[in-house]
N, CA, C and O of each residue as an XYZ file, in Angstrom:
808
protein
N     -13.556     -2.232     -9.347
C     -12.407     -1.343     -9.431
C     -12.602     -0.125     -8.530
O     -11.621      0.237     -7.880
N     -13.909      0.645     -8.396
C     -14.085      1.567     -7.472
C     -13.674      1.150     -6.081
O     -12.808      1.685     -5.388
N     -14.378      0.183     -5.800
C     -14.288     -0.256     -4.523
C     -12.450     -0.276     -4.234
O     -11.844      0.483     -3.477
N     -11.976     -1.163     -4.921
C     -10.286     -1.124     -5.135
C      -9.411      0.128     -4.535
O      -8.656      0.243     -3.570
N      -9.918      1.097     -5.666
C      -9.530      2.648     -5.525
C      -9.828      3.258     -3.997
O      -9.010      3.887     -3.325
N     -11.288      2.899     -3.583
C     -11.356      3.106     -2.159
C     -10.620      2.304     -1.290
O     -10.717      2.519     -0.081
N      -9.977      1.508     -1.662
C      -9.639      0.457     -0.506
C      -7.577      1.355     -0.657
O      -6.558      1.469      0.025
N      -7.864      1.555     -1.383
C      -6.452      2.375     -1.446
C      -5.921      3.684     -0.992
O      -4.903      4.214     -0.546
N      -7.379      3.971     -1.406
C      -7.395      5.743     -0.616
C      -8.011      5.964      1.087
O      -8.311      7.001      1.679
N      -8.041      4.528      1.538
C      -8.131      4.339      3.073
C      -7.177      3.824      3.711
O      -7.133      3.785      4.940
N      -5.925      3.174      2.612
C      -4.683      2.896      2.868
C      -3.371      4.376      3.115
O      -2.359      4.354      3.815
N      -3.782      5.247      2.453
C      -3.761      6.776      2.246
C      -3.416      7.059      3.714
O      -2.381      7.306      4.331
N      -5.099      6.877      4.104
C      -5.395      7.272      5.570
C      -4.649      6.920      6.535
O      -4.281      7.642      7.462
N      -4.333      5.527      6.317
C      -3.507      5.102      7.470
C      -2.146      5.645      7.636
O      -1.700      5.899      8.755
N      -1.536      5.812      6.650
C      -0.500      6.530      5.750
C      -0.563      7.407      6.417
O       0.352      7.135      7.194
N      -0.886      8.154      6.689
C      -0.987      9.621      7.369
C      -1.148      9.432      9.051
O      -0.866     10.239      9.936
N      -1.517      8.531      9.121
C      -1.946      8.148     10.558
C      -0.330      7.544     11.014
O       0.288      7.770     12.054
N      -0.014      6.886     10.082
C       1.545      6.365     10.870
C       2.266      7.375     10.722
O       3.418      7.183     11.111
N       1.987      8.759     10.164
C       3.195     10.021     10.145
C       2.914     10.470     11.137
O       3.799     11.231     11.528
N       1.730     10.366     12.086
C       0.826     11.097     13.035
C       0.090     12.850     13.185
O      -0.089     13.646     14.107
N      -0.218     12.811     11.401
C      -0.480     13.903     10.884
C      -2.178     13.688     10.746
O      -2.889     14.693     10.770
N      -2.621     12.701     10.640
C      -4.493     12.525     10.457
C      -4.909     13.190     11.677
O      -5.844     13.989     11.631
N      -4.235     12.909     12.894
C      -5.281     13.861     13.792
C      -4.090     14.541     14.683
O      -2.898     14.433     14.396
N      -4.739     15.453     16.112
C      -3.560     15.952     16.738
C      -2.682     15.152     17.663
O      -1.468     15.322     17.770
N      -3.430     14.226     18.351
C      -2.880     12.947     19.249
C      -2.297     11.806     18.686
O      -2.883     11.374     17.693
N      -1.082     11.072     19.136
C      -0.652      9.872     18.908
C      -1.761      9.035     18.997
O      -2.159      8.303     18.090
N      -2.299      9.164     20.203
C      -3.530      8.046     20.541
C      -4.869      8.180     19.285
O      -5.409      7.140     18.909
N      -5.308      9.531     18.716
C      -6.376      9.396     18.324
C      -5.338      9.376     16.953
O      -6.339      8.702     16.713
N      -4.779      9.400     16.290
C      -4.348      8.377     15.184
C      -4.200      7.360     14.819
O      -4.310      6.963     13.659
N      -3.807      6.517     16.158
C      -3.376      4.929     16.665
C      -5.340      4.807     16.309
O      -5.902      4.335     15.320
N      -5.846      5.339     17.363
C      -7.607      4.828     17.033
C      -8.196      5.393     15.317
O      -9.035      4.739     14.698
N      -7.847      6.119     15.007
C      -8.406      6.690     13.388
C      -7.869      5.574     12.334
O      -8.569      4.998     11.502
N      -6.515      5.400     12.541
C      -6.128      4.086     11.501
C      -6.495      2.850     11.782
O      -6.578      1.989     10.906
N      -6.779      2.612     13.152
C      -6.867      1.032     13.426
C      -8.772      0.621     12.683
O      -9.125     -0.342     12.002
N      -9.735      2.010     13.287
C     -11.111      1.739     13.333
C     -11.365      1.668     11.635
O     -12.195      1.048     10.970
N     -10.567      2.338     11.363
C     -10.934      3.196      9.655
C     -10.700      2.380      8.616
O     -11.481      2.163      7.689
N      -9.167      1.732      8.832
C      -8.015      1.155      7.912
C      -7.711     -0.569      7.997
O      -7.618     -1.429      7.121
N      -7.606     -0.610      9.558
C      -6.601     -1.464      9.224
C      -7.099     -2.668      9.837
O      -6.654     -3.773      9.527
N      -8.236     -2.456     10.914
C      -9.351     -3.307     11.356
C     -10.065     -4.005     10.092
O      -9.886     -5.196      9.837
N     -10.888     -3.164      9.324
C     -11.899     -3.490      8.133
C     -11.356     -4.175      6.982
O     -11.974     -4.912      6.214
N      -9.752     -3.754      6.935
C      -9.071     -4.393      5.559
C      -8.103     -5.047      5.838
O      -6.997     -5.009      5.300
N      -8.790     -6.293      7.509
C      -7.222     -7.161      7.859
C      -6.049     -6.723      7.846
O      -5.286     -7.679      7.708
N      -5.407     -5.592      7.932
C      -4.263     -5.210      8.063
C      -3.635     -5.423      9.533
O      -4.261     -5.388     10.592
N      -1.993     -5.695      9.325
C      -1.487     -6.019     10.360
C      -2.013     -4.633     11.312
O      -2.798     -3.748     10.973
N      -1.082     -4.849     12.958
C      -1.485     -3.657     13.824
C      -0.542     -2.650     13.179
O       0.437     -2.984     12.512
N      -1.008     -1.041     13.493
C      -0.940      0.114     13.043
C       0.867      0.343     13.364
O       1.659      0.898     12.602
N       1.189     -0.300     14.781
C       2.468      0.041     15.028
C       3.285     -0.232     14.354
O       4.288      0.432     14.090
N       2.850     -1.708     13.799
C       3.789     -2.566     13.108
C       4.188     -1.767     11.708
O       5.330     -1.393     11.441
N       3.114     -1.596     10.936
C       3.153     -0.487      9.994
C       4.369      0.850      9.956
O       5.260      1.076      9.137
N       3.857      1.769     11.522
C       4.846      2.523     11.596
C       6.168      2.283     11.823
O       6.917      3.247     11.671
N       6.635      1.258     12.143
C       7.785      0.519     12.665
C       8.366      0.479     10.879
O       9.153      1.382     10.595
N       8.137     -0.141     10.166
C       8.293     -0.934      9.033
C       8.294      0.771      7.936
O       9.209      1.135      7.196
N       7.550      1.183      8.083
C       6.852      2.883      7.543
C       7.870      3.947      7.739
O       8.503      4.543      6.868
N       7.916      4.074      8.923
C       8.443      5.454      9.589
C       9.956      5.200      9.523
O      10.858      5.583      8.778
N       9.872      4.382     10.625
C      11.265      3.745     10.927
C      12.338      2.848     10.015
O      13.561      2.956     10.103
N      11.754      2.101      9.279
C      12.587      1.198      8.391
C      12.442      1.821      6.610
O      13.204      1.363      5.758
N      11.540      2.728      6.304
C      11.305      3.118      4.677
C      12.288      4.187      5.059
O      13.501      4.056      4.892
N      11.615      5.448      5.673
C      11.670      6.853      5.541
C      13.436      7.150      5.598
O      14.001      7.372      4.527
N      14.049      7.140      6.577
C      15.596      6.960      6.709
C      16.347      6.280      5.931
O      17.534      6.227      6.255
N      15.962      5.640      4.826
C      16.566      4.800      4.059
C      16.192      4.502      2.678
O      16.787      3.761      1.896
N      15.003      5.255      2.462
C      14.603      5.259      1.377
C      15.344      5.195      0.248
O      16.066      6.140     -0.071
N      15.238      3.866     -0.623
C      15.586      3.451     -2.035
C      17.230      2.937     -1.929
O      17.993      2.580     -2.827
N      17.411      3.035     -0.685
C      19.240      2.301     -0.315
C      19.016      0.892      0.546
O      17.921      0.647      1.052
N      19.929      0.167      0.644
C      20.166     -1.166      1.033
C      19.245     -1.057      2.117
O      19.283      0.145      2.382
N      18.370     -1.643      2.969
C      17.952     -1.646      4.078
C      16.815     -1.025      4.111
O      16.459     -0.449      5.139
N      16.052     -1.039      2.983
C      14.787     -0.038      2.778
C      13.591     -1.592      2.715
O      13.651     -2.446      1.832
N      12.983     -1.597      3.430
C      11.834     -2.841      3.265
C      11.497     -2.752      1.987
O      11.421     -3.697      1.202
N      11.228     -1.268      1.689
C      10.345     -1.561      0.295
C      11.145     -2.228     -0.731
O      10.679     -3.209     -1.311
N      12.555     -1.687     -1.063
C      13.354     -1.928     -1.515
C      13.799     -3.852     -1.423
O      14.338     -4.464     -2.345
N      13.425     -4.406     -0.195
C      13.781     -6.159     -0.346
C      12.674     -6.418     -0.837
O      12.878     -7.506     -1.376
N      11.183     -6.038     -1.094
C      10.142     -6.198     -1.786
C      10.312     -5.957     -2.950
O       9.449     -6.424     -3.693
N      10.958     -5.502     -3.324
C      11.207     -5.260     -4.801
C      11.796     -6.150     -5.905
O      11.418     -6.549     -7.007
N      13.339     -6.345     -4.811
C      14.131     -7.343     -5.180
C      13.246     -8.961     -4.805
O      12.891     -9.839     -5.591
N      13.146     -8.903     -3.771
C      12.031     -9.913     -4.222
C      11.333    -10.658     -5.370
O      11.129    -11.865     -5.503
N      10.906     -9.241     -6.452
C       9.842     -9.589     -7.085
C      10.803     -9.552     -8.545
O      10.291     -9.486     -9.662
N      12.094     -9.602     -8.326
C      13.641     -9.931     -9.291
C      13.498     -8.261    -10.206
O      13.688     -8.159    -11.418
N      13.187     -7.273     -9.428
C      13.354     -5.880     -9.893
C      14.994     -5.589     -9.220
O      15.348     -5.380     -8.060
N      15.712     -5.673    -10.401
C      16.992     -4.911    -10.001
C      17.434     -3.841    -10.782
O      16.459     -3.217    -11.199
N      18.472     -3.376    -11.147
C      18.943     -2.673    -11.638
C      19.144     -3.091    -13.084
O      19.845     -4.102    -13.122
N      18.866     -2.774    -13.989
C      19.424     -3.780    -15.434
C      18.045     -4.677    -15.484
O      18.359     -5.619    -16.211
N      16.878     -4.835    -15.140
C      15.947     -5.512    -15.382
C      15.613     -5.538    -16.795
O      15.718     -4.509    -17.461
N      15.181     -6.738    -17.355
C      14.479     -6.377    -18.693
C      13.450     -6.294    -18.925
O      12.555     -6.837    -18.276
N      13.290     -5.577    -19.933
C      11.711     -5.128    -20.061
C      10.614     -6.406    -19.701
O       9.650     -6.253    -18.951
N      11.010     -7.893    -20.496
C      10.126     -8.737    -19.920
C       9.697     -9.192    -18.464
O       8.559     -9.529    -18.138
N      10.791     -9.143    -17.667
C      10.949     -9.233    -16.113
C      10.205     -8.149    -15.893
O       9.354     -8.361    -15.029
N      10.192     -7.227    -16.272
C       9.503     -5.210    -15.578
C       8.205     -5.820    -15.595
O       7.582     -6.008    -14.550
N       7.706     -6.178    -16.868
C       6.383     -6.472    -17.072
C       5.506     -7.231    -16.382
O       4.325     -6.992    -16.134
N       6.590     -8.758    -15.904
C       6.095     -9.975    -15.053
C       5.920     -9.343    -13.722
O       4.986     -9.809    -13.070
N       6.639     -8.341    -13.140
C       6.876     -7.988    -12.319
C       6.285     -6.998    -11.673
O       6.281     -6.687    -10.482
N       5.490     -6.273    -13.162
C       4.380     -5.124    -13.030
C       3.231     -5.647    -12.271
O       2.608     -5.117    -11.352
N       3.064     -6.870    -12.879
C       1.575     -7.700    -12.536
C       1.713     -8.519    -11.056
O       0.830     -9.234    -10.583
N       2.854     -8.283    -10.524
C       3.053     -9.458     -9.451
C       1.836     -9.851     -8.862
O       1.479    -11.028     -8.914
N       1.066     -8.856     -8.227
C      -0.176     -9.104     -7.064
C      -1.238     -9.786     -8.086
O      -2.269    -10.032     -7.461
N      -1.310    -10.086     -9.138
C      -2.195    -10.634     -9.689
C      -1.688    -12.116     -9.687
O      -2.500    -12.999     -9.411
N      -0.530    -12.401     -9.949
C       0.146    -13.561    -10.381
C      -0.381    -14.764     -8.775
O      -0.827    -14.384     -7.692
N      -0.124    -16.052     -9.187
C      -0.366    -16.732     -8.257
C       0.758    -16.262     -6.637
O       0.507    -15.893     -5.490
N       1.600    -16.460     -7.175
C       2.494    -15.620     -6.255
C       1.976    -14.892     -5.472
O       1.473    -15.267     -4.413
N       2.023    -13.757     -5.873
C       1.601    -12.381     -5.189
C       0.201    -13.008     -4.711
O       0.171    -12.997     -3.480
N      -0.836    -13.490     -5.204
C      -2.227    -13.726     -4.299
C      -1.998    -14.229     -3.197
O      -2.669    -13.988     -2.194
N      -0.574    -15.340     -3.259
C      -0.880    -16.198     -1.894
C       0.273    -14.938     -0.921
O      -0.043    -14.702      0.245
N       1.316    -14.356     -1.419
C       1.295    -13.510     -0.660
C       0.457    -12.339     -0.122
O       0.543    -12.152      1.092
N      -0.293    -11.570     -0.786
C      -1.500    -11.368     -0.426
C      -2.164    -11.910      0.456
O      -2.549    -11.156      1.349
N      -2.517    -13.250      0.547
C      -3.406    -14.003      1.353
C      -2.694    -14.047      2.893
O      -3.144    -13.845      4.021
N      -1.304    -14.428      2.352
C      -0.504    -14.313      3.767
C      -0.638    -13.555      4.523
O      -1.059    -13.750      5.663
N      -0.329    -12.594      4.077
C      -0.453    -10.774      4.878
C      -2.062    -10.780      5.735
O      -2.545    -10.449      6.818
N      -2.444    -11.365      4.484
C      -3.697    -11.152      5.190
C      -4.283    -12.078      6.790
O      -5.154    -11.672      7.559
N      -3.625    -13.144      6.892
C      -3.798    -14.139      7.422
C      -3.185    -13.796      8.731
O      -3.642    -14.211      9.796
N      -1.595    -12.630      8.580
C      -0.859    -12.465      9.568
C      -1.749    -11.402     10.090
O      -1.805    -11.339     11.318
N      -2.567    -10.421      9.308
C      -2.664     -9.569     10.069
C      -4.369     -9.471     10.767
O      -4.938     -8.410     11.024
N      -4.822    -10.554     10.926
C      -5.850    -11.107     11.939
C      -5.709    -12.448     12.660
O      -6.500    -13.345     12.952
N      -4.598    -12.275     12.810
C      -4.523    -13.805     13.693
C      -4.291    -13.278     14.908
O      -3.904    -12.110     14.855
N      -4.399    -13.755     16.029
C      -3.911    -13.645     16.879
C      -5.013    -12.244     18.257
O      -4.856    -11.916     19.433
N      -5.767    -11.968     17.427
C      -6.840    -11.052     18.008
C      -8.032    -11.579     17.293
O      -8.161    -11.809     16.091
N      -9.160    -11.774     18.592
C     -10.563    -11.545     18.018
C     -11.210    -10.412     17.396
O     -12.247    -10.554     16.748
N     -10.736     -9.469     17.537
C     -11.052     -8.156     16.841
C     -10.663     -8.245     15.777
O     -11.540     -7.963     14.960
N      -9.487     -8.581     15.236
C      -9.138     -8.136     14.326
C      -9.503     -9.450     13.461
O      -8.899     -9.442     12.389
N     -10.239    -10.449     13.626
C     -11.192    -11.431     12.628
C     -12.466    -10.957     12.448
O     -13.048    -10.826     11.371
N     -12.948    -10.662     13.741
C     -13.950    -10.080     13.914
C     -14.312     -9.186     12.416
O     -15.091     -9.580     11.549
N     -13.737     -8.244     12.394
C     -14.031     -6.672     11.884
C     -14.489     -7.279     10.427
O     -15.593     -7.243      9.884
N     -13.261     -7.840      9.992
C     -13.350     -8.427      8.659
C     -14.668     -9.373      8.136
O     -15.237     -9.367      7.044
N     -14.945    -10.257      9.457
C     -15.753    -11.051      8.983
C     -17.290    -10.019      9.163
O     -18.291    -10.087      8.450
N     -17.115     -9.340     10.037
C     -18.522     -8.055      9.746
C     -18.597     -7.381      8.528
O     -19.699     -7.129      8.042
N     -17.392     -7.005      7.886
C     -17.710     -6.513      6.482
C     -18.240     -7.592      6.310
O     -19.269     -7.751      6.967
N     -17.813     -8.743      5.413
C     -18.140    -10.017      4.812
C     -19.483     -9.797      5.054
O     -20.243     -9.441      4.154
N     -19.807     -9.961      6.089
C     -21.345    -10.215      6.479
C     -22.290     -9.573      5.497
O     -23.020    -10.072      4.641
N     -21.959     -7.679      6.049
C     -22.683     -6.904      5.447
C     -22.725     -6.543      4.214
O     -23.500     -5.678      3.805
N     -21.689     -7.323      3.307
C     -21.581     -7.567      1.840
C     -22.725     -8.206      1.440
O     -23.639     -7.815      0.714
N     -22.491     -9.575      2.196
C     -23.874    -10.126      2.047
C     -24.824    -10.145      2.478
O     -25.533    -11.151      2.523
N     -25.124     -9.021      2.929
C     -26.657     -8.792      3.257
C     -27.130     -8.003      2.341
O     -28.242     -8.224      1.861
N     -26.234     -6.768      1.875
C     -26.203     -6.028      0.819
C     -26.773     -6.541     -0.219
O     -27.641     -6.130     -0.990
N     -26.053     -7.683     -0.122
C     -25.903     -7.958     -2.155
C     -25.743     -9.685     -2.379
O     -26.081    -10.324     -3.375
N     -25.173    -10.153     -1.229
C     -25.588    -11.424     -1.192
C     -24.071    -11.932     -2.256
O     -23.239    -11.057     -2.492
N     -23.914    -12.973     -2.664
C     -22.211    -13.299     -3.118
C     -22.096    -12.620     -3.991
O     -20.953    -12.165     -3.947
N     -22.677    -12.209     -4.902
C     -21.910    -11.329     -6.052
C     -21.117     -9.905     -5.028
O     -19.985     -9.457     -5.210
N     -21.812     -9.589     -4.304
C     -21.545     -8.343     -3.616
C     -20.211     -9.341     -2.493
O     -19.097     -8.849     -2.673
N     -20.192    -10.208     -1.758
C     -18.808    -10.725     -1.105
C     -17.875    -10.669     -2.714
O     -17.023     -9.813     -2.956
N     -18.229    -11.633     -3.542
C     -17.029    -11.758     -4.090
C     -16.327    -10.413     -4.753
O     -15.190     -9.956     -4.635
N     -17.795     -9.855     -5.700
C     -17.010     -8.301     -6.215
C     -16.605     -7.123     -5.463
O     -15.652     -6.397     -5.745
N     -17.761     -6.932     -4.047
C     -17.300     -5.571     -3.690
C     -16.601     -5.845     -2.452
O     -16.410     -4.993     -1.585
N     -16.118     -7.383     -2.368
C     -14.847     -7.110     -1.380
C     -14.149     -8.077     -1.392
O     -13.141     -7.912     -0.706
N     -14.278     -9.877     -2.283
C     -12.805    -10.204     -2.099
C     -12.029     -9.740     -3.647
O     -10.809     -9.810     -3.791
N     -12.671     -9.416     -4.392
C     -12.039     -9.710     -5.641
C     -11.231     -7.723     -5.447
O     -10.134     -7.564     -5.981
N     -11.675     -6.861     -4.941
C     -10.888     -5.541     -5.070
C     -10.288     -5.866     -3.363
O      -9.736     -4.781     -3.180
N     -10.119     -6.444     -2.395
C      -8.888     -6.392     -1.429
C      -7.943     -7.532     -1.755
O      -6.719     -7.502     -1.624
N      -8.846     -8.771     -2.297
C      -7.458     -9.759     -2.357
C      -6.520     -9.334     -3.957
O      -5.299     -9.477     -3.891
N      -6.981     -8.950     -4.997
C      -6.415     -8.637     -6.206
C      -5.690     -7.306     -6.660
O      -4.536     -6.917     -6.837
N      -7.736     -6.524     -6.812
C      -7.598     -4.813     -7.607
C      -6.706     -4.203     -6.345
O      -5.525     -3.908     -6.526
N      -7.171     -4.081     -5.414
C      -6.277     -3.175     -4.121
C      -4.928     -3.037     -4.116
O      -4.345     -1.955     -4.047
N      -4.256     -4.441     -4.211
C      -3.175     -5.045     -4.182
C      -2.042     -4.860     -4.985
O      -0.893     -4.688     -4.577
N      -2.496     -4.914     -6.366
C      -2.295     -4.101     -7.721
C      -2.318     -2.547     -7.464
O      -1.424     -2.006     -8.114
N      -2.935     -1.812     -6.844
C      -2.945     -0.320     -7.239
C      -1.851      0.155     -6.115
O      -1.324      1.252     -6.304
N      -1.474     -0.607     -4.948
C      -0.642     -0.186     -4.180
C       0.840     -0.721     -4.728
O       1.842     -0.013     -4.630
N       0.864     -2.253     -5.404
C       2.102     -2.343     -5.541
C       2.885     -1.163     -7.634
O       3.923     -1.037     -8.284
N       1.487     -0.718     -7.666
C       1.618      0.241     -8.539
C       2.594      1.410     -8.098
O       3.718      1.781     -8.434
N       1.614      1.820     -7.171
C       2.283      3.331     -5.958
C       3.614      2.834     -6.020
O       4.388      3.120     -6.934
N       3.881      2.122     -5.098
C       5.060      1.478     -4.604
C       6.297      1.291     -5.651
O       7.401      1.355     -5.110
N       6.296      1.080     -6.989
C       6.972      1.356     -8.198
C       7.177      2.347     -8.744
O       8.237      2.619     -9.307
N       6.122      3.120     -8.669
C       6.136      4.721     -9.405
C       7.152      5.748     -8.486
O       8.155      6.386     -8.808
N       6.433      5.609     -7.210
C       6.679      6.824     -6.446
C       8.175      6.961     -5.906
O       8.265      7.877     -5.088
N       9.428      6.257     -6.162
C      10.224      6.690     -5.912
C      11.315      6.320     -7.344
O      10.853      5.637     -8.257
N      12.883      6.885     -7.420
C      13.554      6.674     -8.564
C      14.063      5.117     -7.967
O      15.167      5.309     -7.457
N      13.807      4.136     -7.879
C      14.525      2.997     -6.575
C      16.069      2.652     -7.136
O      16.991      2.284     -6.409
N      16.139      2.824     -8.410
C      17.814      2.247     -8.868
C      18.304      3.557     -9.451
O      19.219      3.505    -10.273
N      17.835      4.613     -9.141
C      18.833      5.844     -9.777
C      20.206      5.993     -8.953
O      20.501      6.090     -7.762
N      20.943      5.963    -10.251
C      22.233      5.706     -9.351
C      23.056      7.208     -8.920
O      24.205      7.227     -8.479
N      22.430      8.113     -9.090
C      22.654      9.540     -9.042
C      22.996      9.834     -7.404
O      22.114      9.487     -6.618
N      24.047     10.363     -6.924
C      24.851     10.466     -5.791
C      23.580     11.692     -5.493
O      23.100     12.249     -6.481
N      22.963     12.152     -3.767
C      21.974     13.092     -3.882
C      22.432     13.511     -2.458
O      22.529     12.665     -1.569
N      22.758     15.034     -2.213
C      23.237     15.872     -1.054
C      21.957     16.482     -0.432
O      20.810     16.546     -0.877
N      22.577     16.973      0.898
C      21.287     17.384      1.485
C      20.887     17.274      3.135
O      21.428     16.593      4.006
N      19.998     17.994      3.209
C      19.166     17.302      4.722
C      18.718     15.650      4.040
O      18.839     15.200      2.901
N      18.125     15.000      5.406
C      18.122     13.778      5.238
C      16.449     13.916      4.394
O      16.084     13.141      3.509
N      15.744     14.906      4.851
C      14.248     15.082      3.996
C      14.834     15.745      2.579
O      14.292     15.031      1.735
N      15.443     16.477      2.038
C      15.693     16.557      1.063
C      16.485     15.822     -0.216
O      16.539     16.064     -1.422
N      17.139     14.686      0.756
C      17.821     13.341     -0.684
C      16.439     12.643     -0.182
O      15.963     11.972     -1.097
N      15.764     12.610      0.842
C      14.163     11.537     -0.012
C      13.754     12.128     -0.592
O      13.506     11.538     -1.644
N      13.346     13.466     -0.620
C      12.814     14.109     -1.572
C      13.133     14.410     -2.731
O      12.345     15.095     -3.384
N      14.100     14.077     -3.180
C      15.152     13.891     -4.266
C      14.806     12.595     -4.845
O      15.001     12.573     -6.060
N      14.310     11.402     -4.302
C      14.129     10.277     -4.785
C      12.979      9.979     -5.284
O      12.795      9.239     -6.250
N      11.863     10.740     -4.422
C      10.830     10.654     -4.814
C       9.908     11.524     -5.767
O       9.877     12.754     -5.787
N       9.000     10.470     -6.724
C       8.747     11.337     -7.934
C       7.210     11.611     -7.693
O       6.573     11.293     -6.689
N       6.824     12.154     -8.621
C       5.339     12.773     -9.074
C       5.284     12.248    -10.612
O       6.224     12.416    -11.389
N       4.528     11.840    -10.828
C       4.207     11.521    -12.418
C       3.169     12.536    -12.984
O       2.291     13.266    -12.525
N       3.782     12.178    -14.405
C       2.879     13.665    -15.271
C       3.005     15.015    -14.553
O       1.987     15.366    -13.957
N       3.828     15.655    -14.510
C       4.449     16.927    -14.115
C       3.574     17.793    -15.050
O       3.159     18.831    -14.535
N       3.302     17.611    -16.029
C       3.058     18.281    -17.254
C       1.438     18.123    -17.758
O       0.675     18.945    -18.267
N       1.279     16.833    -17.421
C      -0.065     16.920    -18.142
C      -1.309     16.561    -16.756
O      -1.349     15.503    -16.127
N      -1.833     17.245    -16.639
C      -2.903     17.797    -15.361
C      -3.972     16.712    -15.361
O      -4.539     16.367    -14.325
N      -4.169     16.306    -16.284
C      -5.373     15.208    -16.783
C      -4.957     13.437    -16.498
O      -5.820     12.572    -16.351
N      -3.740     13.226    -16.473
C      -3.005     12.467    -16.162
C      -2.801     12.054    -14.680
O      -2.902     10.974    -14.097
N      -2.484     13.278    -14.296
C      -1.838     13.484    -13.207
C      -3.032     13.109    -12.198
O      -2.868     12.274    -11.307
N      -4.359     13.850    -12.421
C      -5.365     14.302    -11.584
C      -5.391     12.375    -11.569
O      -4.909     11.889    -10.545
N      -6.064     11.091    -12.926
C      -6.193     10.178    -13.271
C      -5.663      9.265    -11.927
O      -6.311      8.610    -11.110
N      -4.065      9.536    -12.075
C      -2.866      8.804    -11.101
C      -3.583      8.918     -9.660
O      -3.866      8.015     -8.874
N      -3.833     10.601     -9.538
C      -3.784     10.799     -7.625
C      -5.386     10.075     -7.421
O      -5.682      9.594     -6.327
N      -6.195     10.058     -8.376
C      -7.555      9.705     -8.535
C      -7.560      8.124     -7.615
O      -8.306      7.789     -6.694
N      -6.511      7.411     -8.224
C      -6.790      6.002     -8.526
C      -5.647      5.192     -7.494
O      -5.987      4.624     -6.456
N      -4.145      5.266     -8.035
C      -3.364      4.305     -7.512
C      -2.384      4.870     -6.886
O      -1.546      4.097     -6.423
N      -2.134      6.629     -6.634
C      -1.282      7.496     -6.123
C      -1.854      8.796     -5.647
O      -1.623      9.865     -6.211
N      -2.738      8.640     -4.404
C      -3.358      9.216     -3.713
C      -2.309     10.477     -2.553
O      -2.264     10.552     -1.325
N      -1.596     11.301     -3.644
C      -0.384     12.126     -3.122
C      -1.419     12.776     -1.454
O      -0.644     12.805     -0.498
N      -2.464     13.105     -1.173
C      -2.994     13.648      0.109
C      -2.756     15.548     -0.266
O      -3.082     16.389      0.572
């Protein structure tokens, strides 16, 4: 689960790297997310991210045309969901489903470059040199293909209102900011728990 939590709070990183706020250059962000993030944890390329991130979330956030938002529906989260669906739906990345999507992602986002098999299969390695399979399977497939997977599609549920049907005025940063929440406002112990683990606010 630690390992998980780290693999999330380097997802963070990249996060910041596609706003182009981690460093002062386009270029040394493009290199900080790729070496840091997205190389080591098979992730597609960094652009693609910002493309999908910047360009397709941020402007559209929680309305028709929001990626995150067809991921959602996807996973049969609509409006009027019932509590049993919320629940099935909580767990997706665990479910067979979600693993082989999981696996997919993963598959798309080292194909096609030797580097980017490369990187991955050097962790692997040094897992097992470490620790030998308990250390491959626990401290890196079982928290990137599962725990990781789970704590982001956590984020990804929490952090915005996605079906509030509440009409919201404004600059275009202030109705996202309108959409998007903070959990435990109130209780500090909670809160600290959340940014600790599966909502790494920065």
């Amino acid at each position: 689960f630690a390992v998980a939590v780290h693999v999330r709070h380097l997802q963070e990183i990249s996060h910041f790297a596609v706003h182009g706020v981690l460093a002062r250059t386009p270029r040394a962000n493009h290199l900080l997310g790729e070496a840091l993030v997205h190389h080591p944890l098979g992730l597609g390329p960094l652009p693609e991210r910002r493309r999908r991130h910047v360009q397709g979330h941020h402007p559209r956030a929680t309305l028709d045309g929001d990626p995150n938002l067809t991921e959602l529906r996807a996973a049969g989260l609509r409006p009027g969901v019932t509590k049993a669906r919320f629940t099935l739906a909580l767990a997706r990345p665990l479910t067979p489903a979600g693993a082989r999507a999981t696996a997919a992602s993963l598959t798309d986002g080292i194909l096609g470059s030797p580097a980017r098999a490369a990187v991955p299969a050097a962790v692997l390695a040094a897992a097992y040199l470490a620790g030998g399979w308990t250390a491959v399977t626990l401290g890196v497939l079982v928290p990137r293909l599962l725990l990781y997977p789970q704590l982001a599609w956590i984020s990804l549920l929490a952090e915005h209102t996605w079906f509030d049907p509440d009409h919201r005025t404004g600059t275009p940063a202030q109705v996202e900011a309108g959409r998007c929440l903070r959990l435990y406002p109130r209780n500090r112990l909670l809160a600290a728990l959340a940014a600790a683990t599966c909502l790494p606010y920065g």
